[in-house]
N, C-alpha and C positions, 0 to 999 in steps of 0.2 A: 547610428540610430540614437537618437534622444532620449533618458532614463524620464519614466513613466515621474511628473510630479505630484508629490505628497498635498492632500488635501489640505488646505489651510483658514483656520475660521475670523481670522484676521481680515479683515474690510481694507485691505489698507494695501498697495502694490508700488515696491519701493521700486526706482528705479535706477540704471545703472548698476556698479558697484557696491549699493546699499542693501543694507539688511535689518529686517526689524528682530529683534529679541527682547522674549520675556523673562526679565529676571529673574532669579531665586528668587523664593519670600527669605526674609532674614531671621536668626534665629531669636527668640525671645526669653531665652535664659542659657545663662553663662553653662558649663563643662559642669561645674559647682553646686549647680543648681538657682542661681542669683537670678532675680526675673531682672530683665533693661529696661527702662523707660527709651519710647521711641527716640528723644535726643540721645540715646547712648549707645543706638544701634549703629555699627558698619554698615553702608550700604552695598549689598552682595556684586560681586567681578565675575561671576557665572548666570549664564542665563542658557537658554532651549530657545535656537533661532525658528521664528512659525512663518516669517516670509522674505524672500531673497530676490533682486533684482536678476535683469538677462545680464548686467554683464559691463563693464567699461567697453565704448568704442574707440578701437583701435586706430591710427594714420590712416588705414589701407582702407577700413570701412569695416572689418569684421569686429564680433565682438570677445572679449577675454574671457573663458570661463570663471568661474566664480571656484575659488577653493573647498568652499562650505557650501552646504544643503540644508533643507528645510528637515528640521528634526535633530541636528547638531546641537553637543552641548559644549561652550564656549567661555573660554575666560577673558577677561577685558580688562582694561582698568577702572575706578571707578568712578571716572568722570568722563569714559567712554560715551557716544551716542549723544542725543535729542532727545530726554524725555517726554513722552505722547502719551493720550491717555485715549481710549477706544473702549464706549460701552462698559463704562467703568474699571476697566483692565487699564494698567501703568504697562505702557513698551518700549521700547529704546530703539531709534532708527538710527541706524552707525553705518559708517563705510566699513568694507568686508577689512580695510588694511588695518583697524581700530580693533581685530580681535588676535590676543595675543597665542591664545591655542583653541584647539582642540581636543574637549576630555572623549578619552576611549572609553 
């Protein structure tokens, strides 16, 4: 039986293997207290995936599940994905094999 999926406000239905994730925001002053100007910002390797393909198809015709679910928070690298922009929200559409873990 099929796990019941998570509502998602994302307009957007990737497919295959793909997954959209919204990144962190990135922090805006240093450990110190330093505020950064946007060119001195990292661009964050963590995001909360909000939507998930059915799945690579396989030779035979079936399809591969997917490791990750919609609600997962994920670390990547950070030239991970295709950045996309939806209703003015910034998301990153990435194959599921582009995410390096899984945060517990």
């Amino acid at each position: 039986m099929a796990a019941a999926k998570e509502k998602s406000k994302v307009k957007l239905v990737p497919l295959g293997d793909r997954i959209v994730v919204q990144r962190e925001v990135s922090s805006e002053k240093t450990v110190g207290g330093i505020y950064l100007p946007d060119s001195a910002k990292d661009r964050p390797t963590r995001g909360k995936i909000v939507a998930v393909g059915d799945g690579r198809v396989l030779e035979n015709g079936s399809r591969n599940a997917l490791q990750v679910k919609v609600g997962d928070h994920v670390l990547f690298t950070s030239y991970a994905g295709e950045s996309i922009e939806i209703d003015g929200e910034e998301y990153l559409l990435m194959n599921e094999m582009e995410v390096l873990a899984v945060l517990g």
